[in-house]
C-alpha positions as protocol buffer text, in pm:
chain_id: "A"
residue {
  index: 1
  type: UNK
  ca { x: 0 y: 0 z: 0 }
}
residue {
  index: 2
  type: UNK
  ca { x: 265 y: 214 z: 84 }
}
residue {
  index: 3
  type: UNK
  ca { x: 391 y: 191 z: -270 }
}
residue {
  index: 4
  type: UNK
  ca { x: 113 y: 283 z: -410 }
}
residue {
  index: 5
  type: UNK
  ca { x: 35 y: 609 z: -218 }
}
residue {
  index: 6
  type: UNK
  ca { x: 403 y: 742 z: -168 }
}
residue {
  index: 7
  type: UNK
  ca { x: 599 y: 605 z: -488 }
}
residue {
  index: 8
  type: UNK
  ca { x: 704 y: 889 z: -773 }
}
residue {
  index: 9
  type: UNK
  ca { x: 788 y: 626 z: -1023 }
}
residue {
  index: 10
  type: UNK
  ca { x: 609 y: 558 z: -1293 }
}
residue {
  index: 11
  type: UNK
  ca { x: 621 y: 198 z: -1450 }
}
residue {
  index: 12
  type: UNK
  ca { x: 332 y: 156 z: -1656 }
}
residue {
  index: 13
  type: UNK
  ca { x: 2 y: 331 z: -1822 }
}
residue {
  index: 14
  type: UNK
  ca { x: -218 y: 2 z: -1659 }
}
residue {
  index: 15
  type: UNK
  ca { x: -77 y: 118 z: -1281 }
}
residue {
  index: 16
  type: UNK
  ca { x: -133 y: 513 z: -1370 }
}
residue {
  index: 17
  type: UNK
  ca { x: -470 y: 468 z: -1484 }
}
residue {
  index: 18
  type: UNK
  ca { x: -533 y: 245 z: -1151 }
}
residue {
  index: 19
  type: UNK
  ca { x: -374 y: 506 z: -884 }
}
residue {
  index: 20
  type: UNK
  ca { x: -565 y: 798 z: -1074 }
}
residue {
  index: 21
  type: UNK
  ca { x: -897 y: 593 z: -1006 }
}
residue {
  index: 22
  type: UNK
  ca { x: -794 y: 511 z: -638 }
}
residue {
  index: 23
  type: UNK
  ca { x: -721 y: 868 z: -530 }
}
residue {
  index: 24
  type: UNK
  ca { x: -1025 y: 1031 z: -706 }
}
residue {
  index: 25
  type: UNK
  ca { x: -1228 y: 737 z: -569 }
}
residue {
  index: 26
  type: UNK
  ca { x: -1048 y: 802 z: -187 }
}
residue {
  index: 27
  type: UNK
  ca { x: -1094 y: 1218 z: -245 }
}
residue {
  index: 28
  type: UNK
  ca { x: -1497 y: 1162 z: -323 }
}
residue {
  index: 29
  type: UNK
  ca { x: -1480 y: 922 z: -3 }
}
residue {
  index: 30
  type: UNK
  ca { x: -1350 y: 1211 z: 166 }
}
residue {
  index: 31
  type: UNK
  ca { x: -1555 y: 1474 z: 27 }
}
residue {
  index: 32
  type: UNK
  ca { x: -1915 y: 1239 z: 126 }
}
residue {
  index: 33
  type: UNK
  ca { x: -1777 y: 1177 z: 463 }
}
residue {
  index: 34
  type: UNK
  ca { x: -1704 y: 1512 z: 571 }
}
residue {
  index: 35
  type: UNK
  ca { x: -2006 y: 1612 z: 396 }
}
residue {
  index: 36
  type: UNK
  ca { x: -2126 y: 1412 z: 629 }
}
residue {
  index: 37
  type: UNK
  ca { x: -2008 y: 1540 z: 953 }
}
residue {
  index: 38
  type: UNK
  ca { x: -2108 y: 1895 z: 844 }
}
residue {
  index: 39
  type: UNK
  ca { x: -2426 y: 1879 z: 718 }
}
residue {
  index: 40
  type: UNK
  ca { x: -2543 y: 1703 z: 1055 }
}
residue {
  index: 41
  type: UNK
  ca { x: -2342 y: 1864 z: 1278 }
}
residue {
  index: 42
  type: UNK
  ca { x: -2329 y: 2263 z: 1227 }
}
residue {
  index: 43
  type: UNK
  ca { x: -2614 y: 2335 z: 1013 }
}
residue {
  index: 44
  type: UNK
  ca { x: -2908 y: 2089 z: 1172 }
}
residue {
  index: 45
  type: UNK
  ca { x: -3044 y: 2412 z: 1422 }
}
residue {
  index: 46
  type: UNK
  ca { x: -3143 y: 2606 z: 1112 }
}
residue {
  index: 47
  type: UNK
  ca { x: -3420 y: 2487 z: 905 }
}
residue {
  index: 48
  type: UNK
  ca { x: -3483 y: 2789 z: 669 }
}
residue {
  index: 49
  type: UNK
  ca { x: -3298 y: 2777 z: 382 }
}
residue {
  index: 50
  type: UNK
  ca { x: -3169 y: 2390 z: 365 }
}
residue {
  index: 51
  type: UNK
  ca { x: -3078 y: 2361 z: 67 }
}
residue {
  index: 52
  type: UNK
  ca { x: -2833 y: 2681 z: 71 }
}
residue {
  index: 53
  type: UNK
  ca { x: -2664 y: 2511 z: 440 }
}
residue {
  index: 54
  type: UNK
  ca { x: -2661 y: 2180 z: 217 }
}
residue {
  index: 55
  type: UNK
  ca { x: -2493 y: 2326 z: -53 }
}
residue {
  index: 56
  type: UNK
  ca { x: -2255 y: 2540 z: 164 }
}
residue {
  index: 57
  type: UNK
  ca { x: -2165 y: 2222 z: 386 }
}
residue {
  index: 58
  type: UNK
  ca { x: -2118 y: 2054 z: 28 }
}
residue {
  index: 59
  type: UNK
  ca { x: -1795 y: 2350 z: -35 }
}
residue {
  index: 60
  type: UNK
  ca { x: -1698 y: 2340 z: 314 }
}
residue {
  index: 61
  type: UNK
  ca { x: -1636 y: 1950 z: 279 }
}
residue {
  index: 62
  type: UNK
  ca { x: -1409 y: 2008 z: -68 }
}
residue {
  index: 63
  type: UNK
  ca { x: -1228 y: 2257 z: 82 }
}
residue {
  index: 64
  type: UNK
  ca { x: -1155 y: 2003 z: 385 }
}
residue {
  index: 65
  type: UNK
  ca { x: -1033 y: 1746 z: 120 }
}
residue {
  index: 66
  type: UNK
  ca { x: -849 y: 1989 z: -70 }
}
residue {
  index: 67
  type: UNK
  ca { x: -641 y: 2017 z: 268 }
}
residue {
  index: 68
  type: UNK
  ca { x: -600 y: 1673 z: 377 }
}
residue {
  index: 69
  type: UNK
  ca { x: -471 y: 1652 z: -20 }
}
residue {
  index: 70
  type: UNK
  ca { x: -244 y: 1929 z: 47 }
}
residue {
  index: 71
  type: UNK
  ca { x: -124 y: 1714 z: 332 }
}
residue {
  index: 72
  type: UNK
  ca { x: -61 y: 1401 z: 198 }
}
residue {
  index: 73
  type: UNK
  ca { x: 135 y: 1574 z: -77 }
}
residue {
  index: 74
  type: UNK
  ca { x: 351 y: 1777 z: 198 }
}
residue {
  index: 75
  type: UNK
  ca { x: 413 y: 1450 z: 326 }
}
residue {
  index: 76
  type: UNK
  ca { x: 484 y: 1242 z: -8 }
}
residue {
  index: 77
  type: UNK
  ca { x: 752 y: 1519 z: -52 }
}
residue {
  index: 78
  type: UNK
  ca { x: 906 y: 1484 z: 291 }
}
residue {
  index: 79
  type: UNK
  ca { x: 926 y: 1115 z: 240 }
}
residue {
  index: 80
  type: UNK
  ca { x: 1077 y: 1091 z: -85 }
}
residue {
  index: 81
  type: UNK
  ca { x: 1338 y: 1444 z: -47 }
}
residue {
  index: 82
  type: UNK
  ca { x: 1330 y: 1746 z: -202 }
}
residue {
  index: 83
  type: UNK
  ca { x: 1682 y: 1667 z: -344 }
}
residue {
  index: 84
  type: UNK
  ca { x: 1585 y: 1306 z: -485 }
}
residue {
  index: 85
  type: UNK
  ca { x: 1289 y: 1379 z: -707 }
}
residue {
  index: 86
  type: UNK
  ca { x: 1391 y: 1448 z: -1069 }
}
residue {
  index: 87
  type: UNK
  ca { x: 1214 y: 1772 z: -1109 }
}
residue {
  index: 88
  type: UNK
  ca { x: 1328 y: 1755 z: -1508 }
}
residue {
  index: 89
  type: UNK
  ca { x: 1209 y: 1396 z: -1582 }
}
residue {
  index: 90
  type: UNK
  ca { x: 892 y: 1306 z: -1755 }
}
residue {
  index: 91
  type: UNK
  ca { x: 915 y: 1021 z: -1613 }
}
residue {
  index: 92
  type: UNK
  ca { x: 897 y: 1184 z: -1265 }
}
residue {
  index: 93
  type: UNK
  ca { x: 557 y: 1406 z: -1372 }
}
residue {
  index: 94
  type: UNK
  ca { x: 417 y: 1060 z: -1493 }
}
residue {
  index: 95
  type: UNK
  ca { x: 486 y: 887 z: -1166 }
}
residue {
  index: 96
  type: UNK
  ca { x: 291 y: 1218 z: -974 }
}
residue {
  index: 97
  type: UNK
  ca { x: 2 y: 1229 z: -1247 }
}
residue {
  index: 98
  type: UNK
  ca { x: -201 y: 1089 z: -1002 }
}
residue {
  index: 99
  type: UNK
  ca { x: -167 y: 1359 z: -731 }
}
residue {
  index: 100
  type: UNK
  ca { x: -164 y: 1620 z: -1044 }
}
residue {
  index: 101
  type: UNK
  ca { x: -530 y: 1487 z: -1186 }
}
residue {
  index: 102
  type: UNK
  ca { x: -650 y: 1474 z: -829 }
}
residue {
  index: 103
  type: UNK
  ca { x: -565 y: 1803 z: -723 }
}
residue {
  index: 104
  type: UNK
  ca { x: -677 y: 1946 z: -1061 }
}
residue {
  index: 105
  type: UNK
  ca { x: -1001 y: 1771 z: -1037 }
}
residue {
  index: 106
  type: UNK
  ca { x: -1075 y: 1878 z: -668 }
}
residue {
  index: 107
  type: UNK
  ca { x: -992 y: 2286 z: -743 }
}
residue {
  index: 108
  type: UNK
  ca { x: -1274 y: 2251 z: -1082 }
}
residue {
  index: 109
  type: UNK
  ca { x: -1491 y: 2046 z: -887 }
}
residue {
  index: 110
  type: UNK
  ca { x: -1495 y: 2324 z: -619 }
}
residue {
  index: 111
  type: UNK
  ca { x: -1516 y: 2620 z: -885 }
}
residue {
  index: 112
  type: UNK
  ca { x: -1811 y: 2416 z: -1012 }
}
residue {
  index: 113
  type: UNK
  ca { x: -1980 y: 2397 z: -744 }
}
residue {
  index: 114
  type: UNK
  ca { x: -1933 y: 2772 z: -647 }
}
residue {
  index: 115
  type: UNK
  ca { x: -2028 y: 2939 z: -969 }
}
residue {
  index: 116
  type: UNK
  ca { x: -2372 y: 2656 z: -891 }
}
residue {
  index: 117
  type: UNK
  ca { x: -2401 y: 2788 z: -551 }
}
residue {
  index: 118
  type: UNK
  ca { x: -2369 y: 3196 z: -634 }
}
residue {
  index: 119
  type: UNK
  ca { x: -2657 y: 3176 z: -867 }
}
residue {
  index: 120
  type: UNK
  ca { x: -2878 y: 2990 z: -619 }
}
residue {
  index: 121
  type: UNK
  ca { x: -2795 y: 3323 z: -377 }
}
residue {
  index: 122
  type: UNK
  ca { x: -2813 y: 3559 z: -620 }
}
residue {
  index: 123
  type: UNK
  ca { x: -3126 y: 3442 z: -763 }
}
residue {
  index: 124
  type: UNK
  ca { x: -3424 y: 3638 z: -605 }
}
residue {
  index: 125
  type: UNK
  ca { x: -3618 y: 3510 z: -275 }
}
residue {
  index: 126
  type: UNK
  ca { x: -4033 y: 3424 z: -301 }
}
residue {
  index: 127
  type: UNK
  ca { x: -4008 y: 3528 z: 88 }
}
């Protein structure tokens, strides 16, 4: 396992593709679980306006993931050195696609969602 999350090496397409899928299917784990915790536990006193605290918790819990990513790439660094990673090797960026698509994917997921969520705001009230 520990190859998986903290190796820089790429050796084939087949074992790309499969870490890619892991760590987007890990980051949406992340995203639902903390979704989780805040849509039940700081938003349940208000009932007016749901789907807005919903939504909001929904951004919250990206921006949560985006940090434990941020993390686990601060510490896939330490592991591996500054000094030893081959900053000028393609073969290094292949080896790190995976953390590059995931990161990528979480920032336009969360720009998504927030260009969604201003027009819900900015959209008149019946009240």
């Amino acid at each position: 396992m520990e190859n998986l999350f903290f190796n820089t090496t790429y050796s084939s397409m087949q074992d790309t593709l499969l870490k890619i899928a892991v760590f987007l299917l890990i980051a949406g784990l992340f995203i639902w679980l903390i979704h989780l915790v805040f849509s039940k536990l700081l938003f349940r006193k208000n009932k007016q306006r749901k789907e807005v605290h919903l939504r909001l918790a929904f951004l919250w819990a990206i921006t949560g993931c985006i940090l434990l990513f941020n993390s686990y790439v601060l510490i896939l660094l330490y592991r591996n050195g500054l000094d030893n990673l081959q900053w000028t090797s393609v073969q290094f960026y292949l080896g790190i696609l995976p953390q590059l698509v995931t990161y990528t994917a979480l920032i336009v997921f969360f720009f998504m969602r927030r260009s969604a969520f201003k027009k819900i705001i900015h959209q008149p009230s019946i009240l």
